[in-house]
N, CA, C and O atoms as a GROMACS GRO file, in nm:
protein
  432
    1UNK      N    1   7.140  15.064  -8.681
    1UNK     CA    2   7.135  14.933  -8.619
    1UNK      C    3   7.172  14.940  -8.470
    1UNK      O    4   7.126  14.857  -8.392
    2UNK      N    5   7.256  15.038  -8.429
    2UNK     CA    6   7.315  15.024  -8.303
    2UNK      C    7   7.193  15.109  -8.196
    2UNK      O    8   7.198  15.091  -8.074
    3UNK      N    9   7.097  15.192  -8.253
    3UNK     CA   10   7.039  15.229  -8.184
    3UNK      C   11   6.900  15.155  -8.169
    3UNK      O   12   6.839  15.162  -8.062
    4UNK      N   13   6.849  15.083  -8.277
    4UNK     CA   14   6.778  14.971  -8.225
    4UNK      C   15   6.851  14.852  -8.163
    4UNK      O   16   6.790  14.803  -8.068
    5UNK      N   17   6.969  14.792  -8.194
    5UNK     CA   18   6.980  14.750  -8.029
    5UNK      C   19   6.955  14.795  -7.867
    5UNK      O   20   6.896  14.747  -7.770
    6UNK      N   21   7.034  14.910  -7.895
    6UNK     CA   22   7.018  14.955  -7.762
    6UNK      C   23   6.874  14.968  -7.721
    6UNK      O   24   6.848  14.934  -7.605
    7UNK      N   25   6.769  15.015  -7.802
    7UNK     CA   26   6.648  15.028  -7.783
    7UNK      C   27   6.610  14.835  -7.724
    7UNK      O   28   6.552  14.830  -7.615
    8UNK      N   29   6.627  14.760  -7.760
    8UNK     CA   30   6.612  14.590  -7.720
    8UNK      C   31   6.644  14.547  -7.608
    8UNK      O   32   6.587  14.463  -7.538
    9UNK      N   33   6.815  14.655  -7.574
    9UNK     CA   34   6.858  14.619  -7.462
    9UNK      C   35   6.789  14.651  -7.384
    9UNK      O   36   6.757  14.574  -7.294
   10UNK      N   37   6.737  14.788  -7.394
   10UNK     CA   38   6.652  14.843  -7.250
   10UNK      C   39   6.534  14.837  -7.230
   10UNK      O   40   6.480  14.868  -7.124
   11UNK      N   41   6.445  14.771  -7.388
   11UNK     CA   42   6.333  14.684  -7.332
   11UNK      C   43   6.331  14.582  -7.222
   11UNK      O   44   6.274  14.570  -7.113
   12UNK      N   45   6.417  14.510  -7.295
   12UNK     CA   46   6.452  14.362  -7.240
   12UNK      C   47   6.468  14.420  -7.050
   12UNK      O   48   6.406  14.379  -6.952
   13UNK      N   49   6.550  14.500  -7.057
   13UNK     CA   50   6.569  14.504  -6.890
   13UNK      C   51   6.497  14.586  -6.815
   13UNK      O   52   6.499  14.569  -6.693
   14UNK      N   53   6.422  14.689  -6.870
   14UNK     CA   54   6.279  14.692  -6.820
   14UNK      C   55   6.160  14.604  -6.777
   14UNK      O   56   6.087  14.610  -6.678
   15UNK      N   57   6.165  14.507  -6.897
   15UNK     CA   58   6.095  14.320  -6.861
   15UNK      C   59   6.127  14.268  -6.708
   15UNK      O   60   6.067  14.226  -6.610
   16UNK      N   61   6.269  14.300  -6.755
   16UNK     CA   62   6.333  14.195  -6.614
   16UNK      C   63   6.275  14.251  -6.497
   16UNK      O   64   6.195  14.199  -6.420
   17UNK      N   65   6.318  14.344  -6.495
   17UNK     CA   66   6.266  14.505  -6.381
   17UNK      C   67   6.098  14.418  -6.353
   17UNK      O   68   6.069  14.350  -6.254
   18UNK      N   69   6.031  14.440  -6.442
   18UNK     CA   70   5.920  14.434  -6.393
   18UNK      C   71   5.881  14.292  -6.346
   18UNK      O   72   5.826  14.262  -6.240
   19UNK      N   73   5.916  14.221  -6.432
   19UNK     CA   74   5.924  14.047  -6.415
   19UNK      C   75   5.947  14.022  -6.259
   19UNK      O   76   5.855  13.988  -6.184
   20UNK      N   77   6.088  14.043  -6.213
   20UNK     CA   78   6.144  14.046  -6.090
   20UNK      C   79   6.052  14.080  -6.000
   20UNK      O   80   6.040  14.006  -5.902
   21UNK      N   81   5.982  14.179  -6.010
   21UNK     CA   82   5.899  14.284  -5.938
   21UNK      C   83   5.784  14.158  -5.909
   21UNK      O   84   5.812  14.091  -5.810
   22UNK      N   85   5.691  14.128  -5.964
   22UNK     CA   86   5.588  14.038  -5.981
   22UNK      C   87   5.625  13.916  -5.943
   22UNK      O   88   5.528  13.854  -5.900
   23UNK      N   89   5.738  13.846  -5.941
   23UNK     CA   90   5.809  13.732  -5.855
   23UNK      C   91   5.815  13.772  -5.686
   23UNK      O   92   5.798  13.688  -5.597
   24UNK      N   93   5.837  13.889  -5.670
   24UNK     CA   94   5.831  13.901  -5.563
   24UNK      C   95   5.718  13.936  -5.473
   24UNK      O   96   5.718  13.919  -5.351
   25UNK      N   97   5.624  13.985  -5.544
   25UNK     CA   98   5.463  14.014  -5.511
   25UNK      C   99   5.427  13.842  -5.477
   25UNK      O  100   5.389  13.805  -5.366
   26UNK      N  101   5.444  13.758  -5.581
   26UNK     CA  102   5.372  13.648  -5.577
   26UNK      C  103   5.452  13.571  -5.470
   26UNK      O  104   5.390  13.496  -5.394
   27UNK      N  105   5.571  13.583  -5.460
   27UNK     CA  106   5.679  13.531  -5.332
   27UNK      C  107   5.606  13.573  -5.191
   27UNK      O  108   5.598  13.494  -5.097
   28UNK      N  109   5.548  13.717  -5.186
   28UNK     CA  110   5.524  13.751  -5.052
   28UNK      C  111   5.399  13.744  -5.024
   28UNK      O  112   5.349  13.773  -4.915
   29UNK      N  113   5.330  13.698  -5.142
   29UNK     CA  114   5.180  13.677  -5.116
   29UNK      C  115   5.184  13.466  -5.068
   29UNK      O  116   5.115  13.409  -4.984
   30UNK      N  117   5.248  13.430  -5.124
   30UNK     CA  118   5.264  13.281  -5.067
   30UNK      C  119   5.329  13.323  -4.928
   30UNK      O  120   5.258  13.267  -4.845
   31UNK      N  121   5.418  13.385  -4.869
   31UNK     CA  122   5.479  13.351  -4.752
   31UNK      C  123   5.343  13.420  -4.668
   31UNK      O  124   5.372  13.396  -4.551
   32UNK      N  125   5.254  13.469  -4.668
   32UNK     CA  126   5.150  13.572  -4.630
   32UNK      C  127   5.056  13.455  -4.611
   32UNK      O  128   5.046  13.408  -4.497
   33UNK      N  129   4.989  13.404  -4.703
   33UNK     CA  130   4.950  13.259  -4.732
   33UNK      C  131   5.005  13.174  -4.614
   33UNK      O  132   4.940  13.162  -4.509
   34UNK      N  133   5.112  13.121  -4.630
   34UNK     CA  134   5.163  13.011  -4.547
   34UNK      C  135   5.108  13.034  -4.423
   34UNK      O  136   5.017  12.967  -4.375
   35UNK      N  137   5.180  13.156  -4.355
   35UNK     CA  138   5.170  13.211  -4.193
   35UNK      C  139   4.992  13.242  -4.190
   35UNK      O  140   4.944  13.256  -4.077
   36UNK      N  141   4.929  13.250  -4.270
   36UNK     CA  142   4.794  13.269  -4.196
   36UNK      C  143   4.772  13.109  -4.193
   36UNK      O  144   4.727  13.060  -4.090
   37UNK      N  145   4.802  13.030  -4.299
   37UNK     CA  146   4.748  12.917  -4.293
   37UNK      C  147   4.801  12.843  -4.142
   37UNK      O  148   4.734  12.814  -4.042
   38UNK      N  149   4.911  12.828  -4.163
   38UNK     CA  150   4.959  12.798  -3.988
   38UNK      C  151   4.920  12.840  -3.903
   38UNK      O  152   4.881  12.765  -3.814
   39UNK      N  153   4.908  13.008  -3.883
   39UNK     CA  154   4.835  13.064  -3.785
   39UNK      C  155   4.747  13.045  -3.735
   39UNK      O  156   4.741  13.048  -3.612
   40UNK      N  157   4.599  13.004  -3.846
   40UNK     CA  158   4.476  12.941  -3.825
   40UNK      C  159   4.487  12.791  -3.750
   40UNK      O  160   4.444  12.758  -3.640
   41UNK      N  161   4.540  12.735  -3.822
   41UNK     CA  162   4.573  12.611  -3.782
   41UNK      C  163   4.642  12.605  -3.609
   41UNK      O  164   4.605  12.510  -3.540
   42UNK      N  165   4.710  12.678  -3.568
   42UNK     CA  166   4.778  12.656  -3.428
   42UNK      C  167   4.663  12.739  -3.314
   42UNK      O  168   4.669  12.726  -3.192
   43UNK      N  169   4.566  12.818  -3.383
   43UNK     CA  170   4.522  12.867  -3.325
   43UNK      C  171   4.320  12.794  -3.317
   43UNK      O  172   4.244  12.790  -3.220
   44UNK      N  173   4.302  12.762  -3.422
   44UNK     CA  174   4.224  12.662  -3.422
   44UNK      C  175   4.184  12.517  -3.315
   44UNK      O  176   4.080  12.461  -3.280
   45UNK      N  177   4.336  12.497  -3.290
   45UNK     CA  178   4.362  12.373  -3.179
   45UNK      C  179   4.327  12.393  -3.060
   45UNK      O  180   4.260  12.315  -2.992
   46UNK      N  181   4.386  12.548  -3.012
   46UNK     CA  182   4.395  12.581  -2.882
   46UNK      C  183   4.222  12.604  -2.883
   46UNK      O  184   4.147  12.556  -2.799
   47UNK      N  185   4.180  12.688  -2.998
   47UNK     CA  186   4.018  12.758  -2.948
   47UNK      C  187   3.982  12.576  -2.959
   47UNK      O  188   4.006  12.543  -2.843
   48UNK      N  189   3.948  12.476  -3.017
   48UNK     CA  190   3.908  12.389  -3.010
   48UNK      C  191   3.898  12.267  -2.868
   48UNK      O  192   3.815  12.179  -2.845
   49UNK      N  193   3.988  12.299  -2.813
   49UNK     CA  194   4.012  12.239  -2.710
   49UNK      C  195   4.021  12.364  -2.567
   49UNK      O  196   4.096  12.364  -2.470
   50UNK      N  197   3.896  12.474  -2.612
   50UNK     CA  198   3.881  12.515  -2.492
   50UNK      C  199   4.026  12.615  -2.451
   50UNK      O  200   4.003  12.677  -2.348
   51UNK      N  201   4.128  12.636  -2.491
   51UNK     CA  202   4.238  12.696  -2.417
   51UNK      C  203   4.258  12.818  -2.445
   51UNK      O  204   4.218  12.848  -2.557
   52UNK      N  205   4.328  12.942  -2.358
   52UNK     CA  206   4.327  13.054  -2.327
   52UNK      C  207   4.394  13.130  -2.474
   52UNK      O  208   4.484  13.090  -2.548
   53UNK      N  209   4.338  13.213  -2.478
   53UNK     CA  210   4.360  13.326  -2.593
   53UNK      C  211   4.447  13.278  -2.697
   53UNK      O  212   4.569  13.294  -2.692
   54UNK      N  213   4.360  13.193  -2.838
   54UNK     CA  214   4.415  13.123  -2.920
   54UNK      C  215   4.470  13.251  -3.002
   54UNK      O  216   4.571  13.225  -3.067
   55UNK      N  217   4.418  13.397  -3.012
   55UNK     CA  218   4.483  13.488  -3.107
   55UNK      C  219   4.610  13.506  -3.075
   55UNK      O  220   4.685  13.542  -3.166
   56UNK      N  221   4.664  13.485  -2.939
   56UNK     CA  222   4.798  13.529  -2.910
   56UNK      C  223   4.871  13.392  -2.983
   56UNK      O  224   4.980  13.395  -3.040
   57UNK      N  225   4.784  13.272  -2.969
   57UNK     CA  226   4.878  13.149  -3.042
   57UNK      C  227   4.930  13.180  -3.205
   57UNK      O  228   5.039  13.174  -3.261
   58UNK      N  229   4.810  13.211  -3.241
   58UNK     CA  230   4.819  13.275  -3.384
   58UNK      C  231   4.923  13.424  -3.388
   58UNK      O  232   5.025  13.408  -3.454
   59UNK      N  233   4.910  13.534  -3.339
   59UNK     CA  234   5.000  13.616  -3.384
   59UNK      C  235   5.187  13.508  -3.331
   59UNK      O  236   5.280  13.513  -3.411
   60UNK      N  237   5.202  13.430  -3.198
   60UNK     CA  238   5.324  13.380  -3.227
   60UNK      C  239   5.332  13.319  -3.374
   60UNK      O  240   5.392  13.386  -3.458
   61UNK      N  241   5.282  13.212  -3.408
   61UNK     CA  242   5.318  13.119  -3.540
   61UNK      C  243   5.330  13.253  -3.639
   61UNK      O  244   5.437  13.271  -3.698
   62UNK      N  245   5.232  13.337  -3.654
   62UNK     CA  246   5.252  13.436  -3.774
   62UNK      C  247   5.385  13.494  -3.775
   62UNK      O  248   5.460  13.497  -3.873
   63UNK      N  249   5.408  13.537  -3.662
   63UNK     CA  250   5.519  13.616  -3.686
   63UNK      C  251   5.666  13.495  -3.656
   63UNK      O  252   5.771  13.561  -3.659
   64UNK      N  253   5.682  13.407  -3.642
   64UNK     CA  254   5.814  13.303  -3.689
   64UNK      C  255   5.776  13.259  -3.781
   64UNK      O  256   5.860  13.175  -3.813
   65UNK      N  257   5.682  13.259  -3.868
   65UNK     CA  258   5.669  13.240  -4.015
   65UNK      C  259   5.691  13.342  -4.142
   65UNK      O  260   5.680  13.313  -4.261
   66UNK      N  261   5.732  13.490  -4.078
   66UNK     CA  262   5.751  13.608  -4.165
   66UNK      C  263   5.613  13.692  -4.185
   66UNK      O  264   5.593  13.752  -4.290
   67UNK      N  265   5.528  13.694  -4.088
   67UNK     CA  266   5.404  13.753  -4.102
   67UNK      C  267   5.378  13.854  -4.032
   67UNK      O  268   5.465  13.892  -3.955
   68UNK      N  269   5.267  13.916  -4.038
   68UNK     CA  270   5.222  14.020  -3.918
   68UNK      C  271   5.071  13.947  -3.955
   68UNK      O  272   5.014  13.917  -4.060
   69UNK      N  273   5.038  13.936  -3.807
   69UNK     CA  274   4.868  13.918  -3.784
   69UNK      C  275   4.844  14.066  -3.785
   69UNK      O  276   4.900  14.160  -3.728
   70UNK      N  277   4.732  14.059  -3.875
   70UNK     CA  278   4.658  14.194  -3.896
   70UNK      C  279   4.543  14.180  -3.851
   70UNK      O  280   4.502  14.287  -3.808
   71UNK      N  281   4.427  14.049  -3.834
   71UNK     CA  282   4.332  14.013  -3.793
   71UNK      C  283   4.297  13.870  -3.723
   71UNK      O  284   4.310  13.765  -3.786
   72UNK      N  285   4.246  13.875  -3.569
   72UNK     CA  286   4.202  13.708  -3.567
   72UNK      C  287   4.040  13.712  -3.483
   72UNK      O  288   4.009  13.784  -3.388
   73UNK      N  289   3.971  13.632  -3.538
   73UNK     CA  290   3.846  13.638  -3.508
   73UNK      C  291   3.768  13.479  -3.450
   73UNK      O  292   3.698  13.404  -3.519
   74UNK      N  293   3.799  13.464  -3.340
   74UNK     CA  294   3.740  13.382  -3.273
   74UNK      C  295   3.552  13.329  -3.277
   74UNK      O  296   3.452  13.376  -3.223
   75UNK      N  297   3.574  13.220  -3.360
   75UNK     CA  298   3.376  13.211  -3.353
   75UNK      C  299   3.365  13.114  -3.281
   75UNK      O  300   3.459  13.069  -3.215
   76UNK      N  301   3.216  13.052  -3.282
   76UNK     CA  302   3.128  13.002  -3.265
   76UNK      C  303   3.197  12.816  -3.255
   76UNK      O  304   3.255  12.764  -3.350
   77UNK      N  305   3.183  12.779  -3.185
   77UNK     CA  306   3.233  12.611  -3.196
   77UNK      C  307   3.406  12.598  -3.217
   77UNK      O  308   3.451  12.489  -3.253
   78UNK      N  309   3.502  12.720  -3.191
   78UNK     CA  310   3.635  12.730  -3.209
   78UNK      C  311   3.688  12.749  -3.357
   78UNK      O  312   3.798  12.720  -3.403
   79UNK      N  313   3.593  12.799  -3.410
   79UNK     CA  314   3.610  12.833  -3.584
   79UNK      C  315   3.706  12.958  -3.562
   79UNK      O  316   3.665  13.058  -3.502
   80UNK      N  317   3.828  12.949  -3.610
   80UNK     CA  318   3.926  13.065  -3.598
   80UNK      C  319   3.947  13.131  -3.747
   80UNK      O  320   3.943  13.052  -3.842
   81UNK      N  321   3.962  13.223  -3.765
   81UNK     CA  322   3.983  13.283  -3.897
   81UNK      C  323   4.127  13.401  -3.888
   81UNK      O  324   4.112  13.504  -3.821
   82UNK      N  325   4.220  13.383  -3.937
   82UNK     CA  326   4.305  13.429  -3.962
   82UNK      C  327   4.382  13.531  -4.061
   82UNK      O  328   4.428  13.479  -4.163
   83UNK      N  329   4.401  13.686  -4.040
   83UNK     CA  330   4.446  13.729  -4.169
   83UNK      C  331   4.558  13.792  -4.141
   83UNK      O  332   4.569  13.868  -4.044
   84UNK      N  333   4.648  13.768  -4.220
   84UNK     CA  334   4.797  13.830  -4.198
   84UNK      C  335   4.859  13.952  -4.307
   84UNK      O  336   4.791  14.040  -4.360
   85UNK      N  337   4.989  13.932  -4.322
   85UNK     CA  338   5.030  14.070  -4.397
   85UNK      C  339   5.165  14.029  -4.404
   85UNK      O  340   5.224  13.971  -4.313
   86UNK      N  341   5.228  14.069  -4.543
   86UNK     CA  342   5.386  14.065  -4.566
   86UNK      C  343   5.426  14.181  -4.637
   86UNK      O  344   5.366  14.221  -4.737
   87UNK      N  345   5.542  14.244  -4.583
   87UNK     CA  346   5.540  14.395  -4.655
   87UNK      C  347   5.610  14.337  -4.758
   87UNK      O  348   5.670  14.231  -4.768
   88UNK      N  349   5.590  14.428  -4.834
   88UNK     CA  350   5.730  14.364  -5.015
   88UNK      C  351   5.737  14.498  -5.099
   88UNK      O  352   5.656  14.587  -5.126
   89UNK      N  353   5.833  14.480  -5.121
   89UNK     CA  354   5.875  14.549  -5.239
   89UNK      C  355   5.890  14.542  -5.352
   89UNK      O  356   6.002  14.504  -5.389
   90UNK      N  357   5.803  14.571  -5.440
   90UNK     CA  358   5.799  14.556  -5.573
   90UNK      C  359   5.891  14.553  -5.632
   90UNK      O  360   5.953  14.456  -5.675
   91UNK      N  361   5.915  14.694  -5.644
   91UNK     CA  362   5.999  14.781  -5.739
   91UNK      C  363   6.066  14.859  -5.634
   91UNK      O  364   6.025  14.858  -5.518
   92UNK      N  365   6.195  14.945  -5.683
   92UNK     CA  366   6.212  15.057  -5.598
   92UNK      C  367   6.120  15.180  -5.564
   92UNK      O  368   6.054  15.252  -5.639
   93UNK      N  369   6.136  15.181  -5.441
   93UNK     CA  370   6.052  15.327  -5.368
   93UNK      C  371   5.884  15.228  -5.404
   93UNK      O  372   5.794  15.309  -5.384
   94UNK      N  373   5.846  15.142  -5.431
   94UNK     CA  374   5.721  15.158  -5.437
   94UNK      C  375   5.690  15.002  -5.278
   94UNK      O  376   5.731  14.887  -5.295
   95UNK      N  377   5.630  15.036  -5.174
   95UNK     CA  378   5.632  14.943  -5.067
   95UNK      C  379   5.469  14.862  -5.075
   95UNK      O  380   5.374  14.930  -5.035
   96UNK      N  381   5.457  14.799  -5.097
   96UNK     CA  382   5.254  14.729  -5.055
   96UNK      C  383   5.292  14.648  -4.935
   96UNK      O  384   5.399  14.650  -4.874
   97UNK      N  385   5.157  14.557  -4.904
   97UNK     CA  386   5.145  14.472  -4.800
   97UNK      C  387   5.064  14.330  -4.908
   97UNK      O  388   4.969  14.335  -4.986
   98UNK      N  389   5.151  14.219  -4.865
   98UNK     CA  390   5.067  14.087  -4.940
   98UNK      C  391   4.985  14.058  -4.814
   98UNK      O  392   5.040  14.043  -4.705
   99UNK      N  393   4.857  14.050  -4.830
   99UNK     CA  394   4.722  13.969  -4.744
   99UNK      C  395   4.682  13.879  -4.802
   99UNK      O  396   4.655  13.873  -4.922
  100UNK      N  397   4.672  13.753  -4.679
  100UNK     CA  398   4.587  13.656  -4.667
  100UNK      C  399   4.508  13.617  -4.564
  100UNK      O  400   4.488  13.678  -4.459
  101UNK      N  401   4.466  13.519  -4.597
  101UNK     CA  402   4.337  13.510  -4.470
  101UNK      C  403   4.310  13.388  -4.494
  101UNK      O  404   4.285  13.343  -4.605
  102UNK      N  405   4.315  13.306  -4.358
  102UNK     CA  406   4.278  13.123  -4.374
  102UNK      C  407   4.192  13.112  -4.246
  102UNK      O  408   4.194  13.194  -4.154
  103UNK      N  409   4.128  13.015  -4.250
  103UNK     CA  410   4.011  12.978  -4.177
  103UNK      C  411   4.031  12.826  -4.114
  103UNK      O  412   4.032  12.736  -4.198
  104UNK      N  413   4.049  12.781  -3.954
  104UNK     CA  414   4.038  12.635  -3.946
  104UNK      C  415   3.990  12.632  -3.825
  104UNK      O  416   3.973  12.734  -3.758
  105UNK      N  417   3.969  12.533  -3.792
  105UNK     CA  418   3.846  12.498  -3.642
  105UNK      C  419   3.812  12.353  -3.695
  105UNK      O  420   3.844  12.312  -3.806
  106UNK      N  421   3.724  12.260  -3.577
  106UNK     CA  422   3.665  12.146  -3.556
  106UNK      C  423   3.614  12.116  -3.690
  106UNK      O  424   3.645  12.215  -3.756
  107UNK      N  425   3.558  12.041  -3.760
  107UNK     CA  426   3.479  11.983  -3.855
  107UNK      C  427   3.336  11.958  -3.804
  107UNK      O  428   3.320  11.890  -3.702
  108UNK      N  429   3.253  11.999  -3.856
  108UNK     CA  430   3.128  12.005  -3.830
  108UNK      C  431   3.077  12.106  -3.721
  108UNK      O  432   2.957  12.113  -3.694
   0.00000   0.00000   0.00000
């Protein structure tokens, strides 16, 4: 009996282990999220109204939002597209990057 507990215990906290792990993937993929979405958005305004190098507007907002701009692509009518990056840590020793990418400019 005592060794199928122990066997429960260290399922169970292997779960957690991994559980935890995946909270934090999905934590750094929303904060990744957020800062492109802002990013686009502050940088959208400036290309929309004509003003000087909206990517530099965008990498500021990204990065006081917890981001790294990894990409910004200036189009056609001030359509800005935005993609960022949040490093995270899963698990121990194992490092990724959460990406997102948001899109805003004029309407029509």
């Amino acid at each position: 009996m005592t060794v199928l507990m122990l066997g429960v215990i260290a399922g169970a906290l292997v779960l957690a282990v991994l559980v935890g792990g995946l909270v934090r993937g999905i934590t750094a993929r929303g904060q990744a999220q957020a800062a492109a979405d802002l990013g686009a958005l502050a940088a959208g305004e400036v290309a929309a109204v004509g003003g000087p190098s909206p990517c530099d507007v965008a990498s500021r907002v990204v990065e006081r939002n917890g981001g790294v701009l990894a990409a910004c692509e200036v189009g056609d009518g001030g359509m800005v597209q935005v993609t960022t990056t949040v490093a995270v840590q899963p698990l121990p020793g194992w490092q990724e990057m959460a990406r997102a990418t948001a899109r805003a400019g004029p309407v029509g």
